[in-house]
Steps between C-alpha positions, in 0.01 A plus 500: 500500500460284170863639425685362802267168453659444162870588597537225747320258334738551158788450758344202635512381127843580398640329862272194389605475193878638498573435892684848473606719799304788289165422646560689799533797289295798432435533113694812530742446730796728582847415417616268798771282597455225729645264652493257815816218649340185597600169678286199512595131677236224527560136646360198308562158675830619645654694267512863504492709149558884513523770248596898525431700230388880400265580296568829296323679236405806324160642364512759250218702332553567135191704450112493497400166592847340435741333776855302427616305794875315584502216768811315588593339860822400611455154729734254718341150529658251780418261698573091663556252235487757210772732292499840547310680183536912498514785222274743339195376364379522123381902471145528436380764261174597442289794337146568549248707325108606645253707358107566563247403225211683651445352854689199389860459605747314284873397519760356271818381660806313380760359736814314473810295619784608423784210555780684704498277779626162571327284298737192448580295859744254577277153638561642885354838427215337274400279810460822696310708221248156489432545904452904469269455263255297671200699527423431867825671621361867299862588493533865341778355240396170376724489218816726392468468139370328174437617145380801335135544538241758414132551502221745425164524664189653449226563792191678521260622786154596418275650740128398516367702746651771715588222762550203205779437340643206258802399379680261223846493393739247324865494460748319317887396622760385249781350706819371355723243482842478753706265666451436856816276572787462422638188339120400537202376233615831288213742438176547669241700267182531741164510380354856436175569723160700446262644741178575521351674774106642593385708809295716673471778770172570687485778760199460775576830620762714518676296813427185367594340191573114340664380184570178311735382233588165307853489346527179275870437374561292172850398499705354219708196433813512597797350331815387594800393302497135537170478290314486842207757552319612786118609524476709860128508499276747469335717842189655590501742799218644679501780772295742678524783751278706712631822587344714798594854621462557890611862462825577450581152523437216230421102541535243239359101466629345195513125407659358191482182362755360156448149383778407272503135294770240476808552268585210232872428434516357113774365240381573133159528641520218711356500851792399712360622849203719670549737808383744697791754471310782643285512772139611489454744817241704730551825674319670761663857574369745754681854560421787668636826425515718809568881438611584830637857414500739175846353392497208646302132443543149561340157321443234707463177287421118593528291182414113500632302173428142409706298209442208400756225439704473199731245360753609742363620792237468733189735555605807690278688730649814643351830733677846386506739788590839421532866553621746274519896627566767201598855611443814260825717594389720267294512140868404375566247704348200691679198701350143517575236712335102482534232746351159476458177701421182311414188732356162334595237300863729468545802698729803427491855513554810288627837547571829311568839461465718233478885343254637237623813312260767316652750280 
């Protein structure tokens, strides 16, 4: 029981820390290959923004307590008022290694960019890359491409009891320097970022169980090649989730909370301006998970998001309605499907369909 404790809760750490699809993952997963087409439109104040993209990638054990993983997605950005953006994405590589230390559970990972897609955008396509990549819109391809990054991580859970556990990590991203547009300011070297992250995992009983975990972020200065720099500001997040089993089915209640600072825009140290460039936010996500047959199950989600206002736009309050039915064909081979409403402040909607592969 402490075992299973101790794998989610090192998952819970690496996505935390490393915001990497592998968290979904059993620490010894099978070979798989998964992958799911997308298309997203929202509204904002008249103008419509929409994005279709598939996500694809590949999970690969190496051995005992070692996985390498490739993620890539093609994506087609359009929309009124805006260029049309499309390509492959940068390719995300990443390797992960876990062992047990007694009945403590530890993991060493190290992920990185690789620049292979388009980095460097005419002033059209850069004015669409700014508008996907405003947080509110969640669209699954923010950004097509930057500079080479890479970063290792280190996270640890420790159980305290059989129904205890408690976990710490930290990890580390190096992120370097390209050009974003052409004919532009020249190169853009951002700021390289740590994080630190803490949590735990209590189980009342074996139905019911709660867990908790601060993420603070420490990002660097950024430089550009004008002599200006930028300072985003550093983050603290704060969630928690209850988790209840009704039988075969599963509930969850989890609220989330990040609080991010004001970024300062300087010339050889001098403060030319102060914004908020990034909103803080609150999250309040219920989903059931209905197993309505042995191969077949559906997740019902309502999700209510609050931004606040930044330097260029106003606060955003939004309602996610959603339903998402997976079907096991087989142990090979399951389909997924995802459809959301969002109604607010914006509204939109999202759809997709998708495979997942084990070998």
């Amino acid at each position: 029981m402490t075992s299973s404790l101790s794998k989610r809760l090192v998952w819970l750490l690496l996505w935390a820390s490393l915001a990497a699809p592998a968290a979904a993952q059993s620490l010894t997963p099978r070979p798989s290959v998964s992958m799911m087409g997308l298309y997203q439109r929202y509204t904002l104040d008249g103008t419509t923004l929409a994005e279709a993209s598939m996500p694809i990638r590949l999970v690969v054990p190496l051995g005992t307590g070692f996985v390498a993983s490739l993620a890539t997605t093609p994506a087609l950005a359009s929309g009124e008022a805006v260029a049309d953006l499309g390509g492959m994405t940068d390719v995300q590589a990443g390797l992960s290694y876990t062992i047990e230390l007694g009945n403590a559970r530890m993991a060493f990972s190290l992920r990185s960019n690789v620049p292979s897609g388009k980095s460097t955008l005419n002033a059209e396509e850069f004015s669409t890359a700014w508008q996907l990549s405003q947080s509110f819109y969640e669209f699954q391809v923010p950004g097509f491409g930057q500079g080479f990054n890479i970063g290792p991580g280190l996270m640890g859970a420790f159980p305290i009891t059989e129904d205890f556990v408690i976990g710490l990590g930290v990890s580390y991203q190096y992120r370097g320097a390209y050009t974003p547009v052409e004919g532009g300011l020249g190169a853009y070297d951002p700021g390289d970022e740590f994080f630190f992250v803490g949590g735990l995992d209590y189980r009342f009983n074996p139905e019911t169980s709660v867990s908790l975990d601060l993420t603070y972020t420490l990002y660097g200065t950024d430089e550009l090649a004008d002599g200006r720099t930028f300072e985003a500001g550093n983050k603290l997040t704060a969630a928690v989730q209850l988790r209840r089993l009704f039988g075969f089915h599963e509930g969850r209640l989890a609220l989330r909370y990040r609080a991010a600072t004001t970024s300062n825009l300087a010339v050889d140290g001098v403060l030319l301006d102060e914004l908020q460039t990034v909103p803080s936010r609150g999250d309040l996500r219920t989903a059931v998970v209905l197993r309505l047959a042995p191969d077949v199950s559906a997740e019902l989600l309502l999700h209510g998001r609050y931004y606040d206002a930044t330097a260029d736009f106003d606060r955003q309050t939004v309602l996610d309605i959603g339903l998402s039915p997976h079907y096991e064909v087989n142990d090979q081979l399951t389909v997924r499907s995802r459809f959301v409403y969002t109604t607010g402040t914006f509204g939109g909607l999202e759809g997709g369909l998708g495979l997942a592969v084990r070998l």
